[in-house]
N, C-alpha and C positions, 0 to 999 in steps of 0.2 A: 399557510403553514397548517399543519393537520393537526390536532387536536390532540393527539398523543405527543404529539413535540413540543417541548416545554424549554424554552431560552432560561438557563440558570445566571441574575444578575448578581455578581459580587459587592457587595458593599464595602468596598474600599475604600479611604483615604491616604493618602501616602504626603507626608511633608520632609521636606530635603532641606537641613540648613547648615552652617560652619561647625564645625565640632569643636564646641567653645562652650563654657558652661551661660555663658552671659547669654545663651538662646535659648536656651531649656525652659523659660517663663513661656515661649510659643509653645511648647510643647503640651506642658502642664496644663493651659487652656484648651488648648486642643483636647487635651484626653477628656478632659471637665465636659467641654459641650459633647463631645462623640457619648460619655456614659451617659448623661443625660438623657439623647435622645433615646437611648433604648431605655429609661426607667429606673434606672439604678439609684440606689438610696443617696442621701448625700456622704453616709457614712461611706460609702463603695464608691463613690466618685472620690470621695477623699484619699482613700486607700490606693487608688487607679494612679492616682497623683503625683503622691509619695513613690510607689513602688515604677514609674514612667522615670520620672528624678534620680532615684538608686541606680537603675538599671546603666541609664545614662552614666553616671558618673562612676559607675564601674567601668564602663566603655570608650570615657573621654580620658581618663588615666591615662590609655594607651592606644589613643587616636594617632595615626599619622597627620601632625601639624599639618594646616590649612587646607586638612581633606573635608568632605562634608560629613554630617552625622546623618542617617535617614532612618524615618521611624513609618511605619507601614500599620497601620486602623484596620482592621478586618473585625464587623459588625455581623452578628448574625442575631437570631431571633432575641435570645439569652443571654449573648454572652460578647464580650469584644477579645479578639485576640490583636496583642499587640507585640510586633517585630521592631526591636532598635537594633541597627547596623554601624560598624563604622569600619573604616582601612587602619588595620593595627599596623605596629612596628615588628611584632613579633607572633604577630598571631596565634596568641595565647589565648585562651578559654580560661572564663573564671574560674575561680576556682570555687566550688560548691561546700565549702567545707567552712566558712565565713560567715560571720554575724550577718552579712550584709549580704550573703545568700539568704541565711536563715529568716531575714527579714522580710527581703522580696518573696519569699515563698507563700510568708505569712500572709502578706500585704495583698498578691496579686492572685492566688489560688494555685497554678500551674505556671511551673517555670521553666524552661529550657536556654542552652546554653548550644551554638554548634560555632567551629571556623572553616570558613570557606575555602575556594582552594588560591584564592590570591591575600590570602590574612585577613580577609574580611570575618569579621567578629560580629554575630548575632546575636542578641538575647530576645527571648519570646516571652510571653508572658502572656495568659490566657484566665479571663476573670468571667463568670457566670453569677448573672444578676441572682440575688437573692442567697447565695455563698453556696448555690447547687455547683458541687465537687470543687468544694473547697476542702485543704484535706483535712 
């Protein structure tokens, strides 16, 4: 491989489980060791936590019964961005206009909301160690 060619590794974890609130304790660990390894305060691993929890249970509202919930880890130097997915019934987008937007925004730094084109319902959430662009 030549020396100007540079292989870009993504740093990914992806964990897939029932869309059930009774699993979100894996999650919430999860989030804890991922902030960790990048450095993040405990104050920012706590926030990660929280706002991983919220995200969730705005999404498990309106899961399709006994589909799975998937939550997608993207690590980079700074900052972790984190994707929760799940199969709506009605494929509805939060709504951003809620305490429980206003919270996640607070909690997580950057928040995004999209739906897929089969009702699939995402929230993002993107947290930069040390509250760099946070808003």
């Amino acid at each position: 491989m030549a020396a100007s060619t540079k292989l870009s590794v993504r740093d990914v974890v992806t964990v897939r489980l029932p869309a059930a609130s009774a699993y979100l304790s894996v999650l919430r660990t999860a989030t804890a060791g991922l902030a960790a390894r990048l450095d993040f305060t405990l104050d920012e691993i706590e926030d990660l936590r929280i706002a991983v929890d919220e995200a969730c249970a705005m999404l498990l509202a309106q899961a399709v019964p006994g589909t799975d919930l998937t939550c997608e880890f993207e690590l980079t130097g700074d900052a972790m961005r984190i994707s929760v997915s799940v199969l709506t019934m009605d494929g509805a987008e939060p709504s951003r206009d809620t305490f429980a937007w206003t919270v996640l925004s607070s909690l997580a730094g950057e928040v995004d909301a999209r739906v897929g084109a089969d009702d699939r319902v995402t929230v993002t959430l993107q947290k930069r160690r040390g509250g760099a662009g946070a808003p």
